[in-house]
Every structure is written in structure tokens, then in C-alpha cells.
C-alpha positions as CSV (number, residue, x, y, z in Angstrom):
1,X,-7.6,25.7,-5.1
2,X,-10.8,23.4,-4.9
3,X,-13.3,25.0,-7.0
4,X,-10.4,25.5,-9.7
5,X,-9.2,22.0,-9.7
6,X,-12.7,20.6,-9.7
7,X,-13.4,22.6,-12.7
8,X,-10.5,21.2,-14.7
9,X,-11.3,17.8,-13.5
10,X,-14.5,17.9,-14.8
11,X,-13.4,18.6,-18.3
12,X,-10.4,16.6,-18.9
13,X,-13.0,13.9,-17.9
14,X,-15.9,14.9,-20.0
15,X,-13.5,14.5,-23.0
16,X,-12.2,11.3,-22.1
17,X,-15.7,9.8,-21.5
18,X,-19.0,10.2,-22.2
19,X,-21.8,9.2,-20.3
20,X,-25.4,9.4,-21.1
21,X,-27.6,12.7,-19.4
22,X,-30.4,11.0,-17.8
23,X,-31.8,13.0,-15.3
24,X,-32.7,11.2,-11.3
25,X,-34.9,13.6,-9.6
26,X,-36.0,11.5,-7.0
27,X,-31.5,10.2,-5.8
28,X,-30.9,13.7,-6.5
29,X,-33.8,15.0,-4.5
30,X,-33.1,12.8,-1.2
31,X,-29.7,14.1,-1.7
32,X,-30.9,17.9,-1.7
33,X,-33.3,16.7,1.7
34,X,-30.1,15.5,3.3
35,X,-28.2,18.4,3.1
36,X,-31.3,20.7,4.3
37,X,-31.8,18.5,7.0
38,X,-27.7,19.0,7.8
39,X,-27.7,22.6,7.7
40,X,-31.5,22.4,9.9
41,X,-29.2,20.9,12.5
42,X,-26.4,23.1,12.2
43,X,-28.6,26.0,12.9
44,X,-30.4,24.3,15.6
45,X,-27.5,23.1,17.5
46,X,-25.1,26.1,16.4
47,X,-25.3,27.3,20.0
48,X,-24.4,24.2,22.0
49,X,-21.6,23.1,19.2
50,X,-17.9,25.4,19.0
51,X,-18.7,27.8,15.7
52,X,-16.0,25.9,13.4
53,X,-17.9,22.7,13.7
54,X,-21.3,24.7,13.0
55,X,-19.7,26.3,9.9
56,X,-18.2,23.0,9.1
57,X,-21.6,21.0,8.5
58,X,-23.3,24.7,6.7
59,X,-20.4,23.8,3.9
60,X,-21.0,20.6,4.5
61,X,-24.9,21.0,3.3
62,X,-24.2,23.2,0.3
63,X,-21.5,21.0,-1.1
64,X,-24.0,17.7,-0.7
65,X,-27.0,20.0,-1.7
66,X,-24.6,20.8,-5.2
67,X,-23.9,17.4,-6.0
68,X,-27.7,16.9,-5.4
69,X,-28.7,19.5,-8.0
70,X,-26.0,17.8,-10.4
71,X,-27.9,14.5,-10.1
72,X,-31.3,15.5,-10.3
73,X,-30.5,17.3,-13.6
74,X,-27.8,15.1,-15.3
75,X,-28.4,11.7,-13.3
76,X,-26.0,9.2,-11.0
77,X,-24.2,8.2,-14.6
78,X,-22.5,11.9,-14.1
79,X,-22.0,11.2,-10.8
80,X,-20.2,7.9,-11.1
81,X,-18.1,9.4,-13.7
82,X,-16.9,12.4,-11.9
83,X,-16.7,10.6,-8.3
84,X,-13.3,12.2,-7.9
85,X,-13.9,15.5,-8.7
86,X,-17.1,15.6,-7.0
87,X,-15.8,14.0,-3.9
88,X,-12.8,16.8,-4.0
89,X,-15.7,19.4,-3.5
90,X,-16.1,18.0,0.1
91,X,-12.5,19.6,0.6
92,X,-13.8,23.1,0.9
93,X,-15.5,22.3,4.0
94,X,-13.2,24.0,6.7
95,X,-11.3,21.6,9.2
96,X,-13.3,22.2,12.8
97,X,-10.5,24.3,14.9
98,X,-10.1,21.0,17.2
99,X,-9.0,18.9,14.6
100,X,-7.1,21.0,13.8
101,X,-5.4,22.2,16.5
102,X,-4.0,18.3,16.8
103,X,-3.0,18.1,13.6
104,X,-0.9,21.6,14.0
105,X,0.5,20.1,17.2
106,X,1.6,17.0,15.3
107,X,3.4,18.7,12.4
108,X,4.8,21.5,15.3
109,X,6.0,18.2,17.3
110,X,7.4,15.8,13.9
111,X,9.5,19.4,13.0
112,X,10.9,20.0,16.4
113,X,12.2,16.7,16.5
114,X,13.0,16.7,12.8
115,X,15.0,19.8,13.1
116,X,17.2,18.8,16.2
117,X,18.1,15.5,14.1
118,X,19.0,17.6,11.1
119,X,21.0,19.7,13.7
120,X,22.8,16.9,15.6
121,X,23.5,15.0,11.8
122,X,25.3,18.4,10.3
123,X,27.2,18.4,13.7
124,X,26.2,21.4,15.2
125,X,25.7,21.8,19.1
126,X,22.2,21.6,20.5
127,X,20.3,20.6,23.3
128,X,16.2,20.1,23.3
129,X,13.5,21.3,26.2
130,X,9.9,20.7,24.6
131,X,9.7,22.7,21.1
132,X,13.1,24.6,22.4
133,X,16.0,24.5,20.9
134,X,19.4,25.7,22.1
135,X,22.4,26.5,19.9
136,X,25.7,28.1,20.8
137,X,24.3,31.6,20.7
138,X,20.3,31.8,20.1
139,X,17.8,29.6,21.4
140,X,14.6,28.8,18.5
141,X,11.3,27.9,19.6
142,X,9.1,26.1,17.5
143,X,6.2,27.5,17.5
144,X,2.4,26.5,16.1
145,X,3.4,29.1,13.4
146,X,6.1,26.8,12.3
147,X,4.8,24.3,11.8
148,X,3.6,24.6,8.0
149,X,-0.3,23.6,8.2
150,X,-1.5,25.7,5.6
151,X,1.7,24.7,3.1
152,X,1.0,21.0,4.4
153,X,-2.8,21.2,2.9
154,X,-2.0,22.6,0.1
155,X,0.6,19.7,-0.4
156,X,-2.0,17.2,0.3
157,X,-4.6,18.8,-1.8
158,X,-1.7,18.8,-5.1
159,X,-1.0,15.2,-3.8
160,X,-4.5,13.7,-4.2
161,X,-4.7,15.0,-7.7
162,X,-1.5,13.7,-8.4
163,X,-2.0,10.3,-7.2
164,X,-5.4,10.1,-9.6
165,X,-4.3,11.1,-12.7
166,X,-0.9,9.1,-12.3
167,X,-1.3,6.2,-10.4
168,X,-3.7,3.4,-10.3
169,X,-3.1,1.0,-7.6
170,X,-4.0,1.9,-4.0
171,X,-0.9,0.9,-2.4
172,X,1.3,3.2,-4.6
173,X,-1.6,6.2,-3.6
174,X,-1.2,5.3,-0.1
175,X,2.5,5.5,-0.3
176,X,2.8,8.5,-2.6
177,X,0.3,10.2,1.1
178,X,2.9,8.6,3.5
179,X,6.0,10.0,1.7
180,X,4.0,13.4,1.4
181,X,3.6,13.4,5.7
182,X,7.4,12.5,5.7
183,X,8.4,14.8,2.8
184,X,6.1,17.8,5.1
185,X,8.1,17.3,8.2
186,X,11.4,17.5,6.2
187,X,10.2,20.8,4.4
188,X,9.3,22.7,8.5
189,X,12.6,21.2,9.4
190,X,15.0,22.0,6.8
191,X,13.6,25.7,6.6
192,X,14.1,26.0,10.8
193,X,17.3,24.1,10.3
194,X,18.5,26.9,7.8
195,X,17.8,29.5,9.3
196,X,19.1,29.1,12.6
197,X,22.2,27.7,11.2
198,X,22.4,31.0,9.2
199,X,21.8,33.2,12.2
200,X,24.0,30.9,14.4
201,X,27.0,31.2,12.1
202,X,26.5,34.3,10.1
203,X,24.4,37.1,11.4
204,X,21.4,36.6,13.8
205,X,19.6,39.1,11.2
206,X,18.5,36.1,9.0
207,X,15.8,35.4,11.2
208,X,14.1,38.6,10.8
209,X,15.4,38.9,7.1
210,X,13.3,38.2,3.7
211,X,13.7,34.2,3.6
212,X,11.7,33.8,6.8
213,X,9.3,36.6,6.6
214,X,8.6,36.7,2.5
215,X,10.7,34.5,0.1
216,X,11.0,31.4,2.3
217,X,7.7,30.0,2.8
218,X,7.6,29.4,-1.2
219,X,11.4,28.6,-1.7
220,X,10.7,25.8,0.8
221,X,7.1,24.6,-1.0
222,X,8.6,24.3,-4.1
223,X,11.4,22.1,-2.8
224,X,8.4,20.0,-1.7
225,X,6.8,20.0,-4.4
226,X,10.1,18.8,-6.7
227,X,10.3,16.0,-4.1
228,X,6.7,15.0,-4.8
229,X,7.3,15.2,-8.3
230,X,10.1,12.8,-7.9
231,X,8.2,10.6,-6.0
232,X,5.2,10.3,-8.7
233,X,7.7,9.5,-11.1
234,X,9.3,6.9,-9.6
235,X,5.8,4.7,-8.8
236,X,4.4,5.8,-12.3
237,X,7.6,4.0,-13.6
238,X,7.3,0.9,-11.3
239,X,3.7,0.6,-11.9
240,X,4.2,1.1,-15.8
241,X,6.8,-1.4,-15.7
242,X,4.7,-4.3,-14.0
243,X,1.7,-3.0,-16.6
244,X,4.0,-4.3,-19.7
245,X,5.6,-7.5,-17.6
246,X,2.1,-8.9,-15.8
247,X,0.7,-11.5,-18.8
248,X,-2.5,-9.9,-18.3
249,X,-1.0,-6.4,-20.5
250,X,1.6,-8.2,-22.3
251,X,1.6,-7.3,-26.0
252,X,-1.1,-4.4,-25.1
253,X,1.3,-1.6,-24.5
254,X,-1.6,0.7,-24.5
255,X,-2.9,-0.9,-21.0
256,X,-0.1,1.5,-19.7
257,X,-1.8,4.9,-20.4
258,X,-3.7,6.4,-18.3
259,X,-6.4,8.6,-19.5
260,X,-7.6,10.9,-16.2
261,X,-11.4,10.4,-15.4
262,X,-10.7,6.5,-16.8
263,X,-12.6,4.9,-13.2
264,X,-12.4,1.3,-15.3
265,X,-8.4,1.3,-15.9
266,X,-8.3,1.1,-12.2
């Protein structure tokens, strides 16, 4: 999704603003030394560091050695004006496998817990031994495949570009990205919830059946996404309201619109 999104951010930006193409050889050249000097140590160090970290800072380079090229030919005006979508490039460099082995344990660990709540709310029997759950007639591990790491980035990639072409303050950002952790652990533990309740009370098949395997993984995202959605809505509407209230935008109803790419209405 990166390259795509930064694309489109790029022109709904160059047509909201436009800022004068003067080229910086020399910022954009110390930026082009930096990332040679990044990937020089990558290479040199690729044998004492784990492989996904090595990988990490060769991605690491090209994007910075990019953004250099786009300075040295169009100058830092371009690069203050697309800061977001330039920044958003830095996404493609892979997580290193550490990282994100924690960050898989943590959603794998929110879900187990989140899913024996959901459990003990709708009444059914259950008991909990690490990421094992027991009901009445299976039991349902939780495993590191469950728990939605690659449906939770692309939730926080659809988030961040949410949160800069709707919202302007930083606390409502930072709130949309709390609700979007919360709203994550509620997707893994909803989709675990129903489908051991199905197999419990209706035919053990469902957990070898299409909504786990095929149709459940994106019937599940786009509930997440609609709850995302929901939540935008609700602090573009609070933030809109204090824009007409606050003296500062009174009688300038215009102050509420948001134009993407507009750095200054922030």
C-alpha cells in the first residue's frame, strides 16, 4: 500500500498548494551521503547483525537516498510540503523480526485475554492456561497466527492517512491510534470468539470451514475498518464543532475545511 498511497498523497497535495521548484544540491546531496554511508554499514556489519535488521537499514538507505534525489532536484520547499507523504515512504522499510516478534506476542496476548472476556460476558463456560482456552467440548489455542499482525499494519497504515487528511489536532490523532490498538484486539477476539462459539454449539467443522481459512480474515477487517470509520467521524465532528465555537473561527466557517497537504491549517 505505501508506494500507492504516497503517490496519491503527492498529488492531492500538489493541487492544493504550490510551492516554488528551487533546486538544493548541496541538503539534497548530504542526504544522498547519509544513506550511502547507511547502506556502507549495513553491508559491513551484515554478518555480525540478524539479516532482518541488515535488510531493514538497505531500505532504510534507498528510501533516504529518494527523498535525497527529490531535494537536490526540486529543493527542501517540496520537501516541507510533502513531509507526510515523504515521511510515509519510511513505512516500507520492513519491521526487524525482533520487533516484531514482541509486537506479535502483544496482540497474541491482548486477544487471548480479550477473547476469554468476550467468552465469560456472552456466558459461556471457559477456563484459561497461557493462550489456551477450554470450552465445553474443544479447547482453542491462540496461536502467533492469530493474532492479526499483518491486518493490524494494514489498519495502522489506513489509520495514519486517515488521521492527516481529517483531523488536525494531535490529541484527537493520538486518540484516533489508541482506539485503533483497542479496536485491533477486538477484531482477533471477536473472530476467535466466533468461531469457537460456532464450533462449540453448532458443528466443530467451522473451524476448518471457509470463514476461518478464506472469507474471515476480510469479513473481520472490514468490521474494523467501519469502526475506524466511525471513530474519524465522530472527532472530525467534535473538532469541526469547537472550529465554529472557539472566537478565533467564529464568523469564518471556512476555517473548518480541511484541504489535505494544508501543513498551515494545523
Amino acid at each position: 500500500m505505501v508506494l500507492p498511497v504516497v503517490i496519491s498523497l503527492l498529488w492531492l497535495e500538489s493541487k492544493s498548494r504550490h510551492a516554488s521548484l528551487t533546486p538544493a544540491p548541496l541538503q539534497g546531496g548530504s542526504l544522498l551521503l547519509s544513506s550511502l554511508a547507511i547502506s556502507a554499514f549495513g553491508w559491513r556489519y551484515s554478518v555480525d547483525l540478524n539479516p532482518s535488521y541488515g535488510l531493514s537499514l538497505h531500505v532504510f538507505a534507498l528510501v533516504l537516498a529518494w527523498i535525497g534525489l527529490i531535494v537536490t532536484c526540486y529543493g527542501s520547499s517540496t520537501l516541507r510540503q510533502h513531509s507526510f507523504a515523504l515521511a510515509f515512504l519510511f513505512l516500507l522499510v520492513p519491521i526487524p523480526s525482533t520487533i516484531l516478534d514482541r509486537l506479535t506476542y502483544f496482540l497474541q496476548y491482548s486477544s487471548t485475554l480479550a477473547t476469554h472476556a468476550l467468552f465469560v460476558i456472552a456466558g459461556v463456560p471457559v477456563t484459561r492456561d497461557g493462550f489456551v482456552l477450554s470450552l465445553p467440548t474443544i479447547e482453542i489455542e491462540v496461536a502467533a497466527q492469530c493474532s492479526g499482525i499483518r491486518s493490524s499494519m494494514m489498519l495502522f497504515l489506513t489509520t495514519l492517512v486517515l488521521a492527516h487528511l481529517f483531523l488536525h489536532s494531535l490529541w484527537r490523532q493520538a486518540l484516533l491510534f489508541v482506539s485503533v490498538i483497542a479496536i485491533t484486539i477486538f477484531k482477533n477476539a471477536l473472530r476467535i470468539f466466533t468461531l469457537s462459539t460456532l464450533a462449540v454449539y453448532v458443528d466443530p467443522i467451522w473451524l476448518d470451514g471457509d470463514l476461518h481459512h478464506r472469507y474471515g480474515g476480510s469479513l473481520f477487517f472490514a468490521l474494523a475498518i467501519c469502526l475506524i470509520l466511525a471513530v474519524v467521524r465522530a472527532l472530525r465532528r467534535s473538532e469541526q464543532r469547537k472550529m465554529l465555537v472557539h472566537p478565533k473561527f467564529r464568523g469564518d466557517v471556512r476555517s473548518s475545511t480541511f484541504v489535505p497537504g494544508d501543513v498551515s491549517s494545523r
